[in-house]
C-alpha positions as CSV (number, residue, x, y, z in Angstrom):
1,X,35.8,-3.0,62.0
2,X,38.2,-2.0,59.1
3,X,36.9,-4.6,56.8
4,X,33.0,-3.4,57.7
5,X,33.8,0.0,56.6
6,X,35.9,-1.4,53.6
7,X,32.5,-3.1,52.6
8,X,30.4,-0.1,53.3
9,X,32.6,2.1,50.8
10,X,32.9,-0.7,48.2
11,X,28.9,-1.0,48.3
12,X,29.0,2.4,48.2
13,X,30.9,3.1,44.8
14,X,28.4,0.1,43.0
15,X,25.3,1.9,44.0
16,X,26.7,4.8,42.4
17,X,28.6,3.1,39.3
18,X,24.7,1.7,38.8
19,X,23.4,4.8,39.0
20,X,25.3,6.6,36.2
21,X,25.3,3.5,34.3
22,X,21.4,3.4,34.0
23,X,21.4,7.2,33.2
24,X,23.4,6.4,30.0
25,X,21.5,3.4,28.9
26,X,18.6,6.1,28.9
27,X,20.1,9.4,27.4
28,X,16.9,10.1,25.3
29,X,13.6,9.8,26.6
30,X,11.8,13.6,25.3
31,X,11.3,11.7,21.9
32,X,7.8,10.3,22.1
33,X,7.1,7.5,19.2
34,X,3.6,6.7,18.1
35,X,2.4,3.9,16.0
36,X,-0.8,4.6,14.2
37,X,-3.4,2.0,15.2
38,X,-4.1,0.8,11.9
39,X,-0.1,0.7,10.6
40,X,0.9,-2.8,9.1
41,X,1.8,-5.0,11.7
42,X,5.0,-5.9,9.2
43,X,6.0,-2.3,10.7
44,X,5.6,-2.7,14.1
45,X,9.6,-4.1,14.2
46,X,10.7,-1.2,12.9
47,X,9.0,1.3,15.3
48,X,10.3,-0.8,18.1
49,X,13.6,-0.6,16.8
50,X,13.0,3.3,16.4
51,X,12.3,3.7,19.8
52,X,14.8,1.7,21.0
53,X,17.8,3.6,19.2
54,X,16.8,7.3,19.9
55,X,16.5,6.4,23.8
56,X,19.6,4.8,24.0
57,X,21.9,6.0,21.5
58,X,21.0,9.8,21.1
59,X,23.6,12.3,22.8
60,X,22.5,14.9,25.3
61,X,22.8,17.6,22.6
62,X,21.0,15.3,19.9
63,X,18.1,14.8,21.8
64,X,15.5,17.4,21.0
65,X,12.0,17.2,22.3
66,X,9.5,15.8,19.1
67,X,6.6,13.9,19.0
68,X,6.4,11.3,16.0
69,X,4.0,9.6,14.6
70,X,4.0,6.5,12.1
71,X,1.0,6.9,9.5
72,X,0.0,4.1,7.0
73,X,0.6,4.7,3.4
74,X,-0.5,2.8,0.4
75,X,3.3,2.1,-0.5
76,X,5.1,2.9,2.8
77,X,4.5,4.8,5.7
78,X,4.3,8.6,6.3
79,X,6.2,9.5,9.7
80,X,4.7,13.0,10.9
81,X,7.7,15.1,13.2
82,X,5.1,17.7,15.3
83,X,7.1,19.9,17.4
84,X,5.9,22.0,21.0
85,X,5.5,24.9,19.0
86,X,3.2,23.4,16.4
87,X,5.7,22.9,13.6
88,X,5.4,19.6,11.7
89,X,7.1,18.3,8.5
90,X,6.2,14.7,6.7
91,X,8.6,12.4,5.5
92,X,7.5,8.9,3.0
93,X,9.4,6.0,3.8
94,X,8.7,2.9,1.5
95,X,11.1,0.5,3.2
96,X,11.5,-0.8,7.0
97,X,14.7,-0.5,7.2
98,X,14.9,2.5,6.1
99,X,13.2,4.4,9.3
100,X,15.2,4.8,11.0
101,X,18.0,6.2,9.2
102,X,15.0,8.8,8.2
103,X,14.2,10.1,11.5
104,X,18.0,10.6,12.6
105,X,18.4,12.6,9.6
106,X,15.7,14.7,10.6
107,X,16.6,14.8,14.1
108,X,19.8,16.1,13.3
109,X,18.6,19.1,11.2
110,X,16.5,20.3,13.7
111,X,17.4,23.5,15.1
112,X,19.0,22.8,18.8
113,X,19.4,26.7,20.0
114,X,18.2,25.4,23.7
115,X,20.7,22.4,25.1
116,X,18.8,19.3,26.4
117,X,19.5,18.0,29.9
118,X,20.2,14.0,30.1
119,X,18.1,13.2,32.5
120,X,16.3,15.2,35.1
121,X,14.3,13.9,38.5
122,X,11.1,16.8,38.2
123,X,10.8,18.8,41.3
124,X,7.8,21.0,42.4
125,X,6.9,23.3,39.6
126,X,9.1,21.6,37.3
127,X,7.9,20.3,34.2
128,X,8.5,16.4,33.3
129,X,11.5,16.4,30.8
130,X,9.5,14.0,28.9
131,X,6.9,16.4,28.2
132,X,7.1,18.9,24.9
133,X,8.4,22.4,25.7
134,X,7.5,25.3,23.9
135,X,10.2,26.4,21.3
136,X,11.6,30.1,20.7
137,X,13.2,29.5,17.6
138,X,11.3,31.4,14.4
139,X,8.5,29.3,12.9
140,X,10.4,27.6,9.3
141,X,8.4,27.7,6.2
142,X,6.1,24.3,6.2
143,X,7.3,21.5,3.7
144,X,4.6,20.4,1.0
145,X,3.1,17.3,1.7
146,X,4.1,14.3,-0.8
147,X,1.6,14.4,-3.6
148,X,-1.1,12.0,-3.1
149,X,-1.3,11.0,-6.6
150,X,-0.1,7.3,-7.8
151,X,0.6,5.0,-10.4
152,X,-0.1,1.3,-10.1
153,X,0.3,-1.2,-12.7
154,X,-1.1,-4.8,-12.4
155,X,-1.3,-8.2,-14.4
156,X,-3.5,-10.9,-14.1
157,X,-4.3,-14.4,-15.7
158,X,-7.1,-16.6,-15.8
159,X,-10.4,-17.9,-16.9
160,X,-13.9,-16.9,-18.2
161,X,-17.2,-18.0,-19.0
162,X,-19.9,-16.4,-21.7
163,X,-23.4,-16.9,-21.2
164,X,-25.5,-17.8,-22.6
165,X,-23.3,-19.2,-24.9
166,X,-21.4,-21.9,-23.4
167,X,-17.9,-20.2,-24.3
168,X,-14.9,-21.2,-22.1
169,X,-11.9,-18.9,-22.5
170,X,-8.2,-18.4,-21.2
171,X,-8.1,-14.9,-20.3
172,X,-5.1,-12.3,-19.5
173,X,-5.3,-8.7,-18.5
174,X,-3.0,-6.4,-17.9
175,X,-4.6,-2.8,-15.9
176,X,-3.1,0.3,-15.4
177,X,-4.6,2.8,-12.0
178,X,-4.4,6.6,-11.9
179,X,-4.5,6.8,-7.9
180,X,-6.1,10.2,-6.5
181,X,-6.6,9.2,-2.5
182,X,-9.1,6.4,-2.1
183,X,-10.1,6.9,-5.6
184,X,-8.4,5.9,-9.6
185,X,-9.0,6.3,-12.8
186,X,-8.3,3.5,-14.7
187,X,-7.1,1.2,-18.3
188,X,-7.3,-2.0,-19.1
189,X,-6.7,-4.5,-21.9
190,X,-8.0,-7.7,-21.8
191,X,-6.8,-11.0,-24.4
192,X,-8.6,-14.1,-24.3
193,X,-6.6,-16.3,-27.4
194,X,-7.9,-19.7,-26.9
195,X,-11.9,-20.3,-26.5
196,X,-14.3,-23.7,-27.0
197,X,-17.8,-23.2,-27.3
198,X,-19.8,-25.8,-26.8
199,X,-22.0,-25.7,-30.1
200,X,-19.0,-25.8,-32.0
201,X,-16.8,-28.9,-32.3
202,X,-14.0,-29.1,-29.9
203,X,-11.7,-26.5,-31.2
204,X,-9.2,-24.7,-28.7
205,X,-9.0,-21.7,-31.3
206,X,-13.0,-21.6,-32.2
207,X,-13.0,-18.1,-29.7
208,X,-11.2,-15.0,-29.6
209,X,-11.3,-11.9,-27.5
210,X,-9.8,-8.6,-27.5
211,X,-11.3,-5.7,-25.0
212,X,-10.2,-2.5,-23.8
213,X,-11.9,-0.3,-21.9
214,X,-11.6,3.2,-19.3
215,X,-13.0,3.4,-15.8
216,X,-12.9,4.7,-12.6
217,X,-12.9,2.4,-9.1
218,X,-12.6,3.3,-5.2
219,X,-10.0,1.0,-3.0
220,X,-10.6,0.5,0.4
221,X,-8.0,-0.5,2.9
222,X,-7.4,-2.5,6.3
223,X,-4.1,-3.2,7.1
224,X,-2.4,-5.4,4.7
225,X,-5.6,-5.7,2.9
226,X,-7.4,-3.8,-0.1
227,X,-10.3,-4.1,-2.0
228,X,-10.5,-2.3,-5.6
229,X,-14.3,-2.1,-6.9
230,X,-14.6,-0.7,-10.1
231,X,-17.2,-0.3,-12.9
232,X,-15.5,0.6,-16.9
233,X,-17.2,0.9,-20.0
234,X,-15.5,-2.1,-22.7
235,X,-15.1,-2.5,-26.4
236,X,-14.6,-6.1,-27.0
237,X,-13.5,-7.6,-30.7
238,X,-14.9,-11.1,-31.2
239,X,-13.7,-13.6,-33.5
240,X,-15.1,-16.8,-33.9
241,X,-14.5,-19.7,-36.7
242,X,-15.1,-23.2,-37.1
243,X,-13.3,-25.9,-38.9
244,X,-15.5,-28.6,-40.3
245,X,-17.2,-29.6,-42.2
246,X,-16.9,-26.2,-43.7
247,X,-14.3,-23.4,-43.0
248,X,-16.4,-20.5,-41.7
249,X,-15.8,-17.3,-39.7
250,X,-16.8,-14.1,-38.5
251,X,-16.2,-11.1,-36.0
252,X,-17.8,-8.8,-34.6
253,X,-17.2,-5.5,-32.1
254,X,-19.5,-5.2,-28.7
255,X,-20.3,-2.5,-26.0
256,X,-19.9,-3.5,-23.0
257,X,-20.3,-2.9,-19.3
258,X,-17.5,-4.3,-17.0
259,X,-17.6,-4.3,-13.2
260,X,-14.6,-6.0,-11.0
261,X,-13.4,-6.6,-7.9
262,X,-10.3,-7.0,-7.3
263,X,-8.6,-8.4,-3.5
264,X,-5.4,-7.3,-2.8
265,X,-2.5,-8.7,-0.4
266,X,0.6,-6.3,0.7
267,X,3.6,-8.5,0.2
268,X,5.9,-5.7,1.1
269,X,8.3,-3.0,-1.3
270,X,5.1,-1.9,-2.9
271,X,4.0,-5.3,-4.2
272,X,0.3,-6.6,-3.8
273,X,-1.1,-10.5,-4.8
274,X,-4.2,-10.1,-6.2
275,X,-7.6,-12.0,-7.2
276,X,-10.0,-10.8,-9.2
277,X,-13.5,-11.5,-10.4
278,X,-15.3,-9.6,-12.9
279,X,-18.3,-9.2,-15.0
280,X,-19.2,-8.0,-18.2
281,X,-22.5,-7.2,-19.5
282,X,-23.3,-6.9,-23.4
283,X,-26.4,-4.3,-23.5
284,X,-27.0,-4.8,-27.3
285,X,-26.6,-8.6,-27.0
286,X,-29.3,-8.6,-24.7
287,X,-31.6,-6.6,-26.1
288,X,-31.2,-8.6,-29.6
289,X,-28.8,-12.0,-30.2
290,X,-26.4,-10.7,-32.1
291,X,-24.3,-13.2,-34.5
292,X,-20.4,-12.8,-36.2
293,X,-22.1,-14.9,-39.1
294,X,-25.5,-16.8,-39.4
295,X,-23.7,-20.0,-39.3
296,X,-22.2,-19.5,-36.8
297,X,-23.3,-19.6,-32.9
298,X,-24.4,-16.3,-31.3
299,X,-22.0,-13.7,-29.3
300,X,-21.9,-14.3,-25.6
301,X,-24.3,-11.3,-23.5
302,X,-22.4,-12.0,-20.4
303,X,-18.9,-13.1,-19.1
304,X,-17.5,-13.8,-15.8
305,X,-13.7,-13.7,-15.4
306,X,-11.6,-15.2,-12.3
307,X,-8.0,-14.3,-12.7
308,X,-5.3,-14.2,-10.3
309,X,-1.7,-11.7,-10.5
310,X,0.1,-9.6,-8.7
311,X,0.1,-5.5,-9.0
312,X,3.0,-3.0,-8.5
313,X,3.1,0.5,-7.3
314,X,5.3,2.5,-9.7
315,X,4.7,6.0,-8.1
């Protein structure tokens, strides 16, 4: 009989050692996390890993009542802090690891004038403790939004085609975006050094290009994905020469009409891979063949470029 109640007050004490050991590995549960639905999935870690620390590692007194929400941003993500009460603050976070260091930081300036219970079992006409309560404290002055406007800077390599003369070219460009939203103004310079045109003997140097040119271009976005489409008016400088049997050469300067599109891939830290294809149209070319020198063949009316590179977001 001794050893039965022995038992009883042994099972007794485990029950309840159980007990308060499952009500500290969940200290924090009025902190509700929300993914966006169209975040990175290279995020998705670090929101689990966000939830995970502030509902087990938060004291009582650091666990305030918020509901957060992860955003996707061009070169991180925004993670909106909305409050019972209405108040909300932003905060840009470029890097994964970096979240959750953020958020604690913001936790822990929040003002805590009402002391948060561990955790509660909800009675009749008791709230849940999970839910938002309404706060007292005065309303703080909103923070400013990050600005919206970025800087991206990209380079690219490759090869292009004129038509309809047969001109093959090694091409480079190197393009600079103004980012306003979905929307950028943009730079580029484009060098083609070697080109062999067909009606010429083979020559690597026979073709020469030089173009600049300003734009604008809209980006659309899914996930790790993005497509640039943009449409830039060009100045190109063409050289062309041949060899044999006599040394003869000219240049020339065109107006031009450029439209790209440009795929891009996130690879993380504000880094994209990109491939491009563009095309440029010559209006006075095709309106009349225009030549660098009447020995020589005529100036291509339209290129097509493929290049591949990678672009970087600066701001």
């Amino acid at each position: 009989m001794r050893e039965s109640k022995i038992a009883t007050v042994m099972t007794i004490a485990m029950l309840f050692l159980t007990e308060e050991s499952g009500a500290q590995d969940s200290v924090c549960e009025l902190v509700s996390v929300e993914p966006s639905p169209d975040l990175d999935p290279s995020w998705l870690p670090a929101v689990e890993r966000l939830r995970a620390t502030l509902a087990h590692e938060l004291s009582a007194s650091e666990c305030i009542a918020f509901r957060l929400r992860v955003e996707p941003r061009r070169d991180g993500v925004f993670v909106r802090v909305q409050a019972g009460d209405g108040r909300e603050t932003l905060r840009l976070v470029r890097d994964e690891r970096a979240l959750v260091p953020v958020v604690l930081g913001l936790l822990a300036g929040a003002p805590q004038d009402h002391p948060v219970p561990r955790r509660q079992t909800p009675t009749d006409g008791d709230t849940d403790a999970r839910d938002l309560p309404d706060f007292s404290v005065p309303k703080p002055e909103k923070k400013a939004a990050p600005s919206p406007v970025g800087l991206a800077l990209a380079l690219s390599t490759g090869i292009r085609f004129g038509l309809p003369t047969d001109v093959t070219m090694r091409d480079t460009e190197i393009r600079a975006d103004v980012l306003l939203h979905d929307w950028s103004i943009l730079a580029f310079m484009r060098y083609a050094p070697f080109g062999a045109v067909s009606a010429i003997a083979t020559d690597a140097d026979a073709y020469e290009e030089i173009g600049v040119g300003f734009g604008v271009g809209r980006e659309l976005r899914w996930g790790r994905h993005t497509l640039d489409l943009s449409l830039s008016p060009s100045i190109v400088f063409v050289s062309m020469e041949i060899d044999s049997p006599l040394e003869k050469s000219g240049e020339l300067a065109d107006l031009r009409i450029n439209g790209a599109a440009r795929y891009g891939y996130s690879l993380g830290g504000g880094w994209r891979f990109t491939l491009t294809v563009d095309t440029e149209g010559a209006p006075n070319s095709l309106l009349k063949v225009r030549y660098p020198n009447p020995a020589l063949p005529a100036v291509p009316a339209w290129t097509l470029g493929l290049r591949l590179g990678a672009a970087a977001s600066l701001l």
